[in-house]
C-alpha positions in Angstrom: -93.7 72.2 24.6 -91.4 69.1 25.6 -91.3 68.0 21.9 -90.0 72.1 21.0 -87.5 71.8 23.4 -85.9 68.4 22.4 -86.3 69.8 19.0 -84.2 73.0 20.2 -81.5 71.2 21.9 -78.4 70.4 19.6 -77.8 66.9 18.8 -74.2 67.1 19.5 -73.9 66.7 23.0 -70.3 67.6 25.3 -69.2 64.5 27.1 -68.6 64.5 31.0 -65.4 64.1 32.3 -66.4 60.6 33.0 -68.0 59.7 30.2 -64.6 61.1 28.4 -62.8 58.8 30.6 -64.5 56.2 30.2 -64.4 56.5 26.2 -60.6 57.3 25.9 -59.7 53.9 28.1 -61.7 52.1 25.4 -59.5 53.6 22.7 -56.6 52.9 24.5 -57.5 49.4 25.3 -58.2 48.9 21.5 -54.8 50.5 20.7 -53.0 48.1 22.6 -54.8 45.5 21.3 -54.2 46.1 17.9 -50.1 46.7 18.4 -50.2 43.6 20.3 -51.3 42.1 17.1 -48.5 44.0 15.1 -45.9 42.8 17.5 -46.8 39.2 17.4 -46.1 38.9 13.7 -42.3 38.8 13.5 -40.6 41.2 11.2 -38.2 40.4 8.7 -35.1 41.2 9.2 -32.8 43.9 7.4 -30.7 41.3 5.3 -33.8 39.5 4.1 -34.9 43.0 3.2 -31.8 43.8 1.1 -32.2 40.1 -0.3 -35.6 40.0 -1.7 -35.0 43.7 -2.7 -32.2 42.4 -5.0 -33.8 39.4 -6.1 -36.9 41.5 -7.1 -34.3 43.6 -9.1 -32.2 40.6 -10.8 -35.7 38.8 -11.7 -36.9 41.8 -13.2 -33.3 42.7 -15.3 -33.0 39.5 -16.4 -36.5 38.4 -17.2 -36.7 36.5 -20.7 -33.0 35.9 -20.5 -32.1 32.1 -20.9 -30.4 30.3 -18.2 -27.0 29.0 -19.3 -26.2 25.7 -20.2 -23.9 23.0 -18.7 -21.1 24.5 -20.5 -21.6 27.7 -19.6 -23.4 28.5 -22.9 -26.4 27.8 -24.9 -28.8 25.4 -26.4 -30.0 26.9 -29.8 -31.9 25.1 -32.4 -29.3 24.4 -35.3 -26.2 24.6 -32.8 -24.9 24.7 -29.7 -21.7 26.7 -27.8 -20.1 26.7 -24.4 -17.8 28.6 -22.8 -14.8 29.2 -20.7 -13.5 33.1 -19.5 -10.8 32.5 -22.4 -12.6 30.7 -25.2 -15.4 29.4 -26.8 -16.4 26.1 -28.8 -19.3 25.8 -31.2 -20.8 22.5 -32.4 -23.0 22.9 -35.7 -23.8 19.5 -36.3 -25.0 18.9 -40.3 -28.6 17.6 -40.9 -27.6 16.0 -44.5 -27.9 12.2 -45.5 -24.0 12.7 -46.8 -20.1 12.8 -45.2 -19.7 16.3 -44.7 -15.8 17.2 -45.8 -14.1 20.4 -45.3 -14.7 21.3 -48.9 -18.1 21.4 -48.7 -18.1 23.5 -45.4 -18.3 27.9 -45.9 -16.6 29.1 -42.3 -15.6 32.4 -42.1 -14.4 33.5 -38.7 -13.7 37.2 -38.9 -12.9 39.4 -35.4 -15.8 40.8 -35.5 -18.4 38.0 -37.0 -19.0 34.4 -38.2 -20.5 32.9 -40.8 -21.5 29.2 -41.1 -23.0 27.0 -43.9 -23.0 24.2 -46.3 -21.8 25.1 -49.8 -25.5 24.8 -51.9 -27.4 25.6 -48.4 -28.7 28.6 -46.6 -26.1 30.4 -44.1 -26.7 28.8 -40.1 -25.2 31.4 -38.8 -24.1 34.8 -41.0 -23.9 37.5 -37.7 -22.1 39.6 -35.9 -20.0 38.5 -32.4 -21.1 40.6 -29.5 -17.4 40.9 -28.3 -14.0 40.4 -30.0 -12.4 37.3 -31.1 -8.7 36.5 -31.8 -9.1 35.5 -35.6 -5.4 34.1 -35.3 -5.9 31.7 -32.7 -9.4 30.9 -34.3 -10.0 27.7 -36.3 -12.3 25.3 -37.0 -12.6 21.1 -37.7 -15.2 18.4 -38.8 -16.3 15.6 -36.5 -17.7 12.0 -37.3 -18.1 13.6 -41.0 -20.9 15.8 -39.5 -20.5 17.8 -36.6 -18.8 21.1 -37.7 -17.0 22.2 -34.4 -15.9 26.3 -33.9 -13.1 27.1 -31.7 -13.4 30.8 -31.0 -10.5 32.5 -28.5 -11.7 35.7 -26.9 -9.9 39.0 -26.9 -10.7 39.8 -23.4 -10.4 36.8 -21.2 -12.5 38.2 -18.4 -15.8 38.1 -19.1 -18.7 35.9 -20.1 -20.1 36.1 -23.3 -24.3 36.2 -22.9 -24.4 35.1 -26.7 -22.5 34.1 -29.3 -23.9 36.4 -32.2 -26.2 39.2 -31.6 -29.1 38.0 -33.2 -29.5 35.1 -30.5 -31.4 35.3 -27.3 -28.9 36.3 -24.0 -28.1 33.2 -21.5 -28.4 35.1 -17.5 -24.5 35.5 -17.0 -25.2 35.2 -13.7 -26.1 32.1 -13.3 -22.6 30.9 -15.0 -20.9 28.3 -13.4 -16.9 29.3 -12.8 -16.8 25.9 -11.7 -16.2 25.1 -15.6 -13.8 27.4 -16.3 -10.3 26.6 -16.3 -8.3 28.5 -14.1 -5.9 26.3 -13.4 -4.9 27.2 -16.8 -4.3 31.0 -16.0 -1.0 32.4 -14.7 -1.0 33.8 -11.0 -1.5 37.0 -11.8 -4.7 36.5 -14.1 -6.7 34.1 -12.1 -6.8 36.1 -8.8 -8.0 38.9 -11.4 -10.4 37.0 -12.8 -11.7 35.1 -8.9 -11.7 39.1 -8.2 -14.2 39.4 -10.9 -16.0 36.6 -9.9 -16.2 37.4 -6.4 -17.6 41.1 -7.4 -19.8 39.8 -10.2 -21.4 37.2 -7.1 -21.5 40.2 -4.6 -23.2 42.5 -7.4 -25.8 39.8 -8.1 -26.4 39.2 -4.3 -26.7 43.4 -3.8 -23.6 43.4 -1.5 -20.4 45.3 -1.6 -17.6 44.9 -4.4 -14.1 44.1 -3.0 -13.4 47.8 -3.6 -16.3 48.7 -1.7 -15.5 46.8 0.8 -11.8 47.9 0.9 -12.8 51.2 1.5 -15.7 50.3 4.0 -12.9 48.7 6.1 -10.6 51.9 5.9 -13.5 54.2 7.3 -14.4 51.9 9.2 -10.7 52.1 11.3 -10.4 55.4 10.7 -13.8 55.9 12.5 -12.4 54.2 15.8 -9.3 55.7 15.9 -11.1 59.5 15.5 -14.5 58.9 17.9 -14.8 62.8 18.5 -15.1 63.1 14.9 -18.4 63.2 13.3 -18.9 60.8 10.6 -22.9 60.5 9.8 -22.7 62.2 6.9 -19.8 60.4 5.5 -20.3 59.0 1.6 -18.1 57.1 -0.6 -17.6 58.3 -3.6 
């Protein structure tokens, strides 16, 4: 009869109210336990965030891309070029047991392409220019009776070229140095343009606010604390 009964009686029990007590002080005990824990580990803060966010973004956009030179440039196999914001130069040099003179030398700088080769040899370079070059101020010479050098002047003067012909691998633009240009070159007006597009290109890179962005962060900003019954959480720039 016992063994019927215990049989009869549902496994699931209801808990006293001080055996519930007594259990929900253990789960609180283990709660504050565990956030303790949590706590102790110190949490990064909102800057690092945004750092590592855009690093994780740069790293992945410019994965494969080549890091530039000491002129700004690149390192290719039968040449190499460096840069300035305004112009370029290109050294070819000649793998031949002869003087190289300008007779025997096919350049053809066009506005929109280049080609380069020994007269009797395969073209090193036959390609298009990813940007604009001024063919008027373009020329070209021969060094040591070898070295073919390219000087290339750039129709816009305000940006950096990530290759020289499209067929070549692209240099990471934002690791050029601005260091190596030469803005002491430039008249007033067009270097604080260009240290403008510097700054912005370093701020973009970095995930931070243009100068314009800024600007206008600073204008809402005042506005803001000059109108503090006004409700600005829904405020967006546009």
């Amino acid at each position: 009869e016992e063994r019927s009964k215990e049989a009869e009686e549902p496994k699931i029990k209801e808990l006293t109210d001080e055996e519930a007590e007594k259990l929900q002080a253990e789960l609180d005990q283990k709660k504050e336990g565990a956030q303790q824990m949590t706590e102790g580990e110190p949490e990064p803060k909102d800057e690092e965030k945004e750092k590592s966010g855009s690093e994780d973004e740069e790293d992945e956009e410019d994965k494969g891309k080549l890091k530039p030179n000491s002129g700004n440039g690149a390192d290719m196999p039968n040449y190499r070029w460096t840069q300035t914001l305004g112009e370029i130069e290109l050294k070819i040099p000649f793998n031949v047991t002869f003087p190289v003179k300008g007779k025997d030398v096919i350049c053809e700088i066009k506005k929109h392409s280049l080609k380069v080769s020994l007269k009797g040899h395969p073209p090193i370079i036959d390609d298009k220019f990813p940007k604009e070059v001024k063919m008027e101020e373009s020329f070209w010479t021969i060094e040591d009776r070898k070295i073919l050098m390219v000087h290339l002047e750039k129709v816009n003067q305000m940006e950096w070229w990530d290759r020289i012909v499209e067929s070549d691998p692209p240099i990471n633009t934002k690791k050029v140095n601005p260091e190596n240009s030469k803005l002491s070159d430039l008249d007033g007006e067009t270097r604080s343009m260009v240290e403008k597009m510097m700054y912005d290109q370093r701020q973009k890179a970095m995930g931070l606010p243009t100068s314009e962005e800024q600007k206008k962060q600073d204008v809402l900003k005042k506005f803001m604390e000059q109108h503090p019954e006004m409700d600005f959480s829904k405020a967006k720039f546009c």
